[in-house]
N, C-alpha and C positions, 0 to 999 in steps of 0.2 A: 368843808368845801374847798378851801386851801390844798390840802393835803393831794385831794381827786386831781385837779387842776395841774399842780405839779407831775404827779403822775401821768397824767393825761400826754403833757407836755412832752417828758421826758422817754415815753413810749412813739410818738410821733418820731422823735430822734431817732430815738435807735432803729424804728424797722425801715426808715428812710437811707440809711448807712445799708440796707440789706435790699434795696432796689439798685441800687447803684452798680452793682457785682452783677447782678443781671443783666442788665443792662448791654453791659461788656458783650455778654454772652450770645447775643443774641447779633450782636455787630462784630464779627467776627474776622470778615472780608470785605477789602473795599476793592470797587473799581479803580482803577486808575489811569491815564493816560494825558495824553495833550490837556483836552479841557478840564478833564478836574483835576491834576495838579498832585499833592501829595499831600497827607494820605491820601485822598481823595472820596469817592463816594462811600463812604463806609458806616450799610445799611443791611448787608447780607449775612444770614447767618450758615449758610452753606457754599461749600465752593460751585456747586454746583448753579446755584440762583442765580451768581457773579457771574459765571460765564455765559449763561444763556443771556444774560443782560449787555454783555461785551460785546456776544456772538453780530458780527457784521459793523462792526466798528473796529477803529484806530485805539482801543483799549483795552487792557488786559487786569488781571486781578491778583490782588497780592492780599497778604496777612496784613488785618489793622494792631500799626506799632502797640497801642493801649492795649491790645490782647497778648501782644505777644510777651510783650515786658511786663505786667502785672505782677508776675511769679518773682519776680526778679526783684524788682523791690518792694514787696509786701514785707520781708520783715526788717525794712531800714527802718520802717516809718514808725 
């Protein structure tokens, strides 16, 4: 029963490290401007979503920093 358990455990781990990278993925685009600051809204997985979301505001949409650097130091760590 030990054995199950530990296992159990240790598979929760790991596929929890493999939502994470998802994640990213899908937040790709933040809004930004005045109100939300920097990063800012960053919810959108297309540039497209981001701008119709901007579209008649004081906001514009840029690349979220976490997406963009990922690559970049993925193999410091």
């Amino acid at each position: 029963m030990r054995p199950l358990l530990i296992a159990a455990a240790a598979l929760s781990i790991l596929t929890s490290f493999g939502f994470s990278s998802a994640a990213v993925a899908q937040d790709r685009y933040c809004l930004q401007g005045r109100i939300w600051g920097y990063p800012g809204n960053c919810q959108f997985a297309s540039y497209a979503q981001c701008m119709a979301t901007a579209s008649g505001t004081n906001a514009y949409c840029g690349i979220n920093p976490r997406y963009a650097y990922a690559r970049r130091y993925r193999g410091y760590r």
